[in-house]
C-alpha positions in Angstrom: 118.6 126.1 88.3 120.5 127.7 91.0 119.9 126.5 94.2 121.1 129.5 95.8 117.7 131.3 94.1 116.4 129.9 97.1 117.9 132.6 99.7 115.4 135.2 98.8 111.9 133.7 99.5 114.0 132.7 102.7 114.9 136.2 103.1 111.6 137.2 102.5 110.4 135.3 105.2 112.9 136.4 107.5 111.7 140.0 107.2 108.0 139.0 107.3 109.5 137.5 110.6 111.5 140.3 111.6 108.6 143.0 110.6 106.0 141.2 113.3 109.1 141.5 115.9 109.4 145.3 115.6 105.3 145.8 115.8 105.5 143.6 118.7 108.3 146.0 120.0 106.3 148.7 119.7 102.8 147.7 121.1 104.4 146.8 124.2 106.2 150.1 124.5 103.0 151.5 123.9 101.2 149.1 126.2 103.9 150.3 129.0 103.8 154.0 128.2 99.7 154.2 128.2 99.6 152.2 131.4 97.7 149.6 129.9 100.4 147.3 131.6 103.5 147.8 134.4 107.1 146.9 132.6 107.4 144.4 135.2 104.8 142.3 133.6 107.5 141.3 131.2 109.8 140.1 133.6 108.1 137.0 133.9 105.0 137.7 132.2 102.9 136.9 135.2 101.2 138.8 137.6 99.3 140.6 135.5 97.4 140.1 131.3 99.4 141.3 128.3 97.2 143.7 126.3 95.4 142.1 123.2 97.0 144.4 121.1 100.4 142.7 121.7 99.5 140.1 122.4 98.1 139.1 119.5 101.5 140.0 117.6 103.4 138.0 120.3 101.2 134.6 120.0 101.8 135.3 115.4 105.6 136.0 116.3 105.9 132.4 118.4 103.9 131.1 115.4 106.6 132.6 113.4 108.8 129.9 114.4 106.9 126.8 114.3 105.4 125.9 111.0 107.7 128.0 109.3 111.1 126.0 111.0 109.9 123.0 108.1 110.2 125.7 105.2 113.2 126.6 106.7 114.7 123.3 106.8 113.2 122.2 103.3 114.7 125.1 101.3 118.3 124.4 103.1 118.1 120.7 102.1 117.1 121.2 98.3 120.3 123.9 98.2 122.4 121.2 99.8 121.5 118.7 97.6 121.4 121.1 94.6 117.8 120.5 93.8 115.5 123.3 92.9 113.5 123.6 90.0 111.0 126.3 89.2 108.4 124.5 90.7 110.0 124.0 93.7 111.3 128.3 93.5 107.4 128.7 92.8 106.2 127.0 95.8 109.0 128.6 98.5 107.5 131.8 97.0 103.9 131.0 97.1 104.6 129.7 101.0 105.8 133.4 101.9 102.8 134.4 100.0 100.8 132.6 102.5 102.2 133.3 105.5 102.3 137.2 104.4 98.2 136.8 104.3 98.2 134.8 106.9 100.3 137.9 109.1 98.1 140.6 107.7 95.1 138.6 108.8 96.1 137.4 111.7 97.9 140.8 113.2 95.1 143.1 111.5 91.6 142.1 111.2 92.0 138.7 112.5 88.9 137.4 111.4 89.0 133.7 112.1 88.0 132.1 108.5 90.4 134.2 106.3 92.9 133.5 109.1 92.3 129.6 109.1 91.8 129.7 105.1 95.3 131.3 104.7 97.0 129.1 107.6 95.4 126.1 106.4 96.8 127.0 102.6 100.0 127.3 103.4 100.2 124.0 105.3 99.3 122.3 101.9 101.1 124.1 100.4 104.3 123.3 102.4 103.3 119.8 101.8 103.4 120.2 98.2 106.9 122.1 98.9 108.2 118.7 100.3 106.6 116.4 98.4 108.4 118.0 95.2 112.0 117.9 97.6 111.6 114.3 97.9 110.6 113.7 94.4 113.3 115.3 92.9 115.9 113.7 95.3 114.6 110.3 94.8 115.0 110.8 90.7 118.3 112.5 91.1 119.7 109.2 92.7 
């Protein structure tokens, strides 16, 4: 299979990634404009509380970049190697999947048991992501 297959559940997550950035963008302008909060807030982000409505998207955007950074790092290491298989193409896909429920959730409704559910599913299922990298490298060689 072609490793390179592997670029567009990256992608994917990328503009999942990039999507939450320009909501955040414009609750704050929002936030500023309705006087919910001064501009100068974001200077330092002290001396005064971020509004719930961005900040919510800005604690799912830092999130963004933890877990996520493993998937990341996992689907560059199967291309270097040249390791992908359909189950590991699957799993890269079903991971977006997770993390796009998890967003919707999260940034919309945010009710905490579908949140957890989806967060928690696509933990295992980056787990099973790795566990299928390492097995394939170890048969490879």
């Amino acid at each position: 299979m072609d490793a390179r297959l592997l670029v567009f559940p990256m992608s994917a997550m990328a503009a999942l990634t990039f999507s939450v950035l320009v909501r955040l963008f414009r609750a704050r302008v929002r936030a500023i404009t309705s006087g919910e909060v001064d501009s100068a807030y974001f200077r330092t982000y002290q001396n005064g509380v971020e509004p719930a409505s961005s900040a919510k998207l800005a604690r799912h955007f830092t999130n963004l970049f933890e877990a996520p950074v493993l998937f990341y790092v996992a689907c560059l290491a199967a291309m270097v190697v040249n390791q992908v298989s359909v189950v590991l193409l699957a799993l890269a896909w079903l991971y977006v999947f997770a993390r796009a429920v998890h967003t919707f959730v999260h940034t919309g409704s945010n009710r905490l048991r579908q949140r957890v559910n989806a967060y928690f599913f696509s933990w295992l299922v980056l787990l099973a992501l790795w566990i299928v990298l390492v097995v394939h490298i170890a048969m490879a060689g």
